[in-house]
ROGULO-901345 format. One record per residue: residue number from 1; x negated, y, z of N, C-alpha, C in turn; residue in one letter. Coordinates in steps of 0.1 Angstrom, whole numbers, plus 5000, padded with zeros to 4 digits. Atoms other than C-alpha are relative to their C-alpha. Layout:
N
NUM	X	Y	Z	X	Y	Z	X	Y	Z	A
...
END
This chain:
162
1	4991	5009	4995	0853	1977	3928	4994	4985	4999	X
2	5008	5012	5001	0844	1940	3935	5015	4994	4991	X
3	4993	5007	5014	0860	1912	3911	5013	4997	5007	X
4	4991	5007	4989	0889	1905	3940	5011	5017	5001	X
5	4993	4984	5001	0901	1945	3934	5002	5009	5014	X
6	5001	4994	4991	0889	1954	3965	4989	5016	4998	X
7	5008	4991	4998	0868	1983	3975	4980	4993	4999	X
8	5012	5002	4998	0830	1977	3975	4996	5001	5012	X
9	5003	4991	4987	0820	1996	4009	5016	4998	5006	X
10	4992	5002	4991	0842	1993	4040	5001	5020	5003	X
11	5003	4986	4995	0856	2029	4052	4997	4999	5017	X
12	5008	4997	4986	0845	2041	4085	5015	4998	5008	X
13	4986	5005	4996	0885	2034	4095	5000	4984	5005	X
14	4998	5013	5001	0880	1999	4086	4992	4997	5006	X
15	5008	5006	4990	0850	1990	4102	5001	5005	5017	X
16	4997	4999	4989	0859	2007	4134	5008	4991	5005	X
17	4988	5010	4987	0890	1989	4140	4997	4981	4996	X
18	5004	5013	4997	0874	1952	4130	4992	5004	5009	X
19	5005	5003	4992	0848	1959	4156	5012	5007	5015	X
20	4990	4999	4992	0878	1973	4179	5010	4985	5005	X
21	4993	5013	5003	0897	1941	4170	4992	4988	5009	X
22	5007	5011	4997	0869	1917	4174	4996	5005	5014	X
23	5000	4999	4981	0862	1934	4211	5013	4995	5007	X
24	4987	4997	4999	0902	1935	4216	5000	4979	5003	X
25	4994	5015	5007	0900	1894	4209	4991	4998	5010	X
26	5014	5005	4997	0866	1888	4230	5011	4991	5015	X
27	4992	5002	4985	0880	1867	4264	4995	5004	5006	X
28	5007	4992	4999	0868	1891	4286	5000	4993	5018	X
29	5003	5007	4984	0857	1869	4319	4986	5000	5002	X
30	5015	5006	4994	0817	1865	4318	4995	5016	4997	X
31	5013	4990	5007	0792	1891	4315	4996	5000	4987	X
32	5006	5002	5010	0774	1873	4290	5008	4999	4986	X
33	4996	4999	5011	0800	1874	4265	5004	5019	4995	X
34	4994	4979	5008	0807	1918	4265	4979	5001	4997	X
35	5012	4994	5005	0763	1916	4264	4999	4993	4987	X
36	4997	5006	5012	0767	1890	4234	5006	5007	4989	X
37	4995	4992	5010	0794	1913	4217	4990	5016	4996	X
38	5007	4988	5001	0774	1945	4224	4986	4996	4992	X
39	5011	5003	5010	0740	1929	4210	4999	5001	4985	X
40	4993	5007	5014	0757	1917	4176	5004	5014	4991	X
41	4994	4989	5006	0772	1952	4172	4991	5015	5005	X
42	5013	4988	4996	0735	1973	4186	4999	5015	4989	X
43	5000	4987	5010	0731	1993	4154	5009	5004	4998	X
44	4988	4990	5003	0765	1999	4143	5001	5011	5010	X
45	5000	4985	4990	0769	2018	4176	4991	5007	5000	X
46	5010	4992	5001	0740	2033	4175	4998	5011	4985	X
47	5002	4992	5015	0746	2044	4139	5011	5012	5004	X
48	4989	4990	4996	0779	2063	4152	4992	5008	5011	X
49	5005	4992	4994	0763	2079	4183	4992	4995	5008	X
50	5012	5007	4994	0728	2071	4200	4998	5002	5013	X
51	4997	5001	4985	0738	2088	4235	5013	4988	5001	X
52	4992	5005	4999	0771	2071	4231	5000	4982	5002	X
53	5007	5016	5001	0750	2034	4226	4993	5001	5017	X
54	5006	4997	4987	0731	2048	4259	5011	4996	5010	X
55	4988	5005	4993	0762	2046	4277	5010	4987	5000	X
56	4998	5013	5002	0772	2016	4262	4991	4992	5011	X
57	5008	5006	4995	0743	2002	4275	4996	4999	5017	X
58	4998	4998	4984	0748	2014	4311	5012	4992	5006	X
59	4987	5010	4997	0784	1999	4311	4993	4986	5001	X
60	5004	5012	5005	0768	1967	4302	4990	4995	5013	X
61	5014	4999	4988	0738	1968	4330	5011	4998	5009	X
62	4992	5005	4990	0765	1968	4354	4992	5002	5017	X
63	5005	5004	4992	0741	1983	4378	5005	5004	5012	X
64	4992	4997	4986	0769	1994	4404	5006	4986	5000	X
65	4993	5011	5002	0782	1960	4402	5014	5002	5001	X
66	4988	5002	5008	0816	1966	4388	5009	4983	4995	X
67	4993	5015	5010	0844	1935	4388	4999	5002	4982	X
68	5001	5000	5008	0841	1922	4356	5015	5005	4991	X
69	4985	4993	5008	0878	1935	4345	4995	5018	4996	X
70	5010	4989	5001	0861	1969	4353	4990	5005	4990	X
71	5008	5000	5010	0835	1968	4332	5005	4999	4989	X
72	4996	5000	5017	0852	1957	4300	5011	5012	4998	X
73	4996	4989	5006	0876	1985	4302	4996	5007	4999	X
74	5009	4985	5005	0853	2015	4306	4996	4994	4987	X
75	5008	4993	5010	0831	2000	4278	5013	4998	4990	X
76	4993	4992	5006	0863	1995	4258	5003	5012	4997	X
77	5001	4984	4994	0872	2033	4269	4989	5006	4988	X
78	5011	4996	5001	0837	2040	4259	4999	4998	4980	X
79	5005	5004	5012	0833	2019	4223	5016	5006	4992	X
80	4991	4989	5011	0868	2035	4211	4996	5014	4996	X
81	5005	4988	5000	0856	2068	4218	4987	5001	4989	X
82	5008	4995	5007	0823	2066	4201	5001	4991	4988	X
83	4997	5007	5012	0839	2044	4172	5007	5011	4991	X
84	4994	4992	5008	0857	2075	4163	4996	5010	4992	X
85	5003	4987	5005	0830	2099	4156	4994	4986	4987	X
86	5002	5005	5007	0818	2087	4120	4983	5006	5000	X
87	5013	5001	5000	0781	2078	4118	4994	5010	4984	X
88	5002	4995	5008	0763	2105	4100	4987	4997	4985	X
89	5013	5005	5006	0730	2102	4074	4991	4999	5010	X
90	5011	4997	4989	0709	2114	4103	4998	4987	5009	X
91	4996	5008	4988	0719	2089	4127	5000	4990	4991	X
92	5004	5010	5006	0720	2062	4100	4979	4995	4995	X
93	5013	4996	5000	0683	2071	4092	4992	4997	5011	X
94	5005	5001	4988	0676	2070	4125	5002	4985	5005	X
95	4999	5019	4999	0691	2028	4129	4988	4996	4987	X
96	5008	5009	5011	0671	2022	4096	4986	5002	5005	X
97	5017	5002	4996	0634	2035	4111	5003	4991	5014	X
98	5000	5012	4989	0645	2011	4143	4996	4990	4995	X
99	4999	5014	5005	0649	1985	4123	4989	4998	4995	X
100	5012	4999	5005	0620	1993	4099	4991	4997	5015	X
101	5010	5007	4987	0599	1988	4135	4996	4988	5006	X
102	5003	5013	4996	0605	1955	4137	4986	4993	4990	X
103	5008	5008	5008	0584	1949	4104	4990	5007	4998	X
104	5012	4989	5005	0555	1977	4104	4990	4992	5001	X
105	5009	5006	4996	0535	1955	4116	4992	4989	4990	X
106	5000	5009	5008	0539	1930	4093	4998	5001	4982	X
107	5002	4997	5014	0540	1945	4062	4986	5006	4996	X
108	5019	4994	5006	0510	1958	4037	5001	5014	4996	X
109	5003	4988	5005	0505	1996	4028	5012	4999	4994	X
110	4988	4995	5010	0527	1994	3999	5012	4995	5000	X
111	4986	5006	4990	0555	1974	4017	5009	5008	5008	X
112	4994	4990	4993	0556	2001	4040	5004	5009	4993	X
113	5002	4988	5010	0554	2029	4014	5013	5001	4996	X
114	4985	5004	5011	0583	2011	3991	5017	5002	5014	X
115	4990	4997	4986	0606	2012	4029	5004	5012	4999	X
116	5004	4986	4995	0595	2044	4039	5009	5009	4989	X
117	4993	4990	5008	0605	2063	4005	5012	4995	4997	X
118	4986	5004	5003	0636	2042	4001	5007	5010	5009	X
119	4996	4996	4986	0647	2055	4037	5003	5017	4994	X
120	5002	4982	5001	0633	2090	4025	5009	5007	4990	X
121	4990	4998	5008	0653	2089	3995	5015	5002	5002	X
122	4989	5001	4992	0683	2079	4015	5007	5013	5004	X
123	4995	4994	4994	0682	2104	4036	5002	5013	4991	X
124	5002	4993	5007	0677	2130	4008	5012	4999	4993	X
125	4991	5002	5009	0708	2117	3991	4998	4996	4990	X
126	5006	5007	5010	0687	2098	3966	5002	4987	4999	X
127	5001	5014	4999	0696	2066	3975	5012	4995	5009	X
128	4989	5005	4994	0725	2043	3986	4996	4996	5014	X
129	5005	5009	4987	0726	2031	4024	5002	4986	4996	X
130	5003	5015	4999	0734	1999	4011	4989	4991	4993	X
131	5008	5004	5006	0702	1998	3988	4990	4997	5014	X
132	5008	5001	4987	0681	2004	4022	5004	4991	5007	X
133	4995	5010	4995	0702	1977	4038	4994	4991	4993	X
134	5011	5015	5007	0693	1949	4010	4985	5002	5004	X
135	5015	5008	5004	0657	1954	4010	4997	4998	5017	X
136	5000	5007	4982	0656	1952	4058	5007	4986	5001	X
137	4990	5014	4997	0681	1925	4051	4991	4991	4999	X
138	5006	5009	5007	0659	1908	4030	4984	4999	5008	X
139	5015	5000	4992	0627	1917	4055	5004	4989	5011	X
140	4996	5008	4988	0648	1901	4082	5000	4982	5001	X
141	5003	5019	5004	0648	1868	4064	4991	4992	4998	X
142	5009	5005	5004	0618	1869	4053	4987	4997	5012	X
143	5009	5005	4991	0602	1873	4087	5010	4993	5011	X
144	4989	5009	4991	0632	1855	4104	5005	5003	5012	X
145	4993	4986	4988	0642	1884	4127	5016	4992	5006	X
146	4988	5004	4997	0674	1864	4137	5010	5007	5008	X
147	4994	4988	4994	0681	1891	4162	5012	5009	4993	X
148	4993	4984	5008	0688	1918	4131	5009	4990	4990	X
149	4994	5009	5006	0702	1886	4110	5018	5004	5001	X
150	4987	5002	4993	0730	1887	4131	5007	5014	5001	X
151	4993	4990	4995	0738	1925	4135	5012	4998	4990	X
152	4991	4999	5016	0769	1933	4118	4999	5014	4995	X
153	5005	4992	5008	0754	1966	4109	4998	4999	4983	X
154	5002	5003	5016	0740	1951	4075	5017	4988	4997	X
155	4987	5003	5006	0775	1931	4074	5012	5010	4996	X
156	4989	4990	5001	0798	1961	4076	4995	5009	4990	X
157	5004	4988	5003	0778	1988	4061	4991	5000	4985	X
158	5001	5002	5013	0766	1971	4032	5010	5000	4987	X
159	4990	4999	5014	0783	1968	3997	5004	4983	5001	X
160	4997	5014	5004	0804	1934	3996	4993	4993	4987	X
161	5004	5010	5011	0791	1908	3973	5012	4998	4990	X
162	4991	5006	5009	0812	1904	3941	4997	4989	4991	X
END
C-alpha cells in the first residue's frame, strides 16, 4: 500500500476505464487528435491484444476515408473490446522486447544482459513487471526516447510512487 492507503498497482478494471474515460473525453473532430490518443496509449494496447492494436491501427489509417465521426466510433467499438481482455505475461513480455528495441543499439553487452534477464525473469515469474518498467523507464530518459516518455504504459502499469 502506498502512504495515501491506496493500492500500489492499478487493477486491469482501473486502468481500462481511465484510458476509456480519457478517449470518452478526447473532442473527437480532427484526425490528429484519435492518432495522438492512440500513440500515447501504443503499448498499453498492445500489451492487451497485439492483433487487436493491428486493428486499432487500421481504424486510425483511415484508408477507406471514413467521416471522421465514423472513425472514432469503430475505434471506440474496437478499444472497449480489446480493453476487456486483460493483458497476459506473454503479451506483456512481448511490449517489454519492443521497447527493449529502441535501446539495443545503444547499450553495452552487460546493459543488454542485465534487460534481457530482468525480462527473462519476468516472464518466469521471477520478477515484477514494474521492476522491468523502472529500469526501460529509466533507459528512456537516459537516451531521451520522448516517444516511450510519454506512453502511459509505464504510467499505468507501474507501481505508484509513495
Amino acid at each position: 500500500m502506498s502512504r495515501l492507503g491506496c493500492p500500489d498497482t492499478l487493477t486491469h478494471e482501473q486502468i481500462s476505464s481511465f484510458i476509456m474515460n480519457n478517449f470518452n473525453r478526447l473532442e473527437k473532430d480532427t484526425p490528429e487528435k484519435l492518432v495522438h490518443f492512440h500513440s500515447i496509449n501504443k503499448y498499453l494496447i498492445m500489451a492487451h491484444n497485439q492483433n487487436d492494436f493491428s486493428l486499432l491501427e487500421q481504424i486510425v489509417a483511415n484508408h477507406e476515408k471514413f467521416p471522421i465521426e465514423q472513425i472514432y466510433e469503430q475505434y471506440g467499438e474496437q478499444l472497449e473490446q480489446t480493453l476487456r481482455k486483460p493483458p497476459t505475461i506473454q503479451s506483456h513480455c512481448g511490449v517489454l522486447e519492443k521497447i527493449f528495441a529502441y535501446f539495443k543499439k545503444a547499450l553495452n553487452s552487460e546493459e543488454k544482459k542485465i534487460i534481457l534477464e530482468t525480462i527473462s525473469e519476468f516472464k518466469d515469474g521471477n520478477q515484477s513487471l514494474n521492476n522491468v518498467l523502472l529500469q526501460l523507464e529509466e533507459m528512456t530518459r537516459k537516451f531521451n526516447k520522448a516517444f516511450l516518455v510519454r506512453q502511459t504504459y509505464f504510467l499505468l502499469y507501474a507501481k505508484m510512487n509513495s
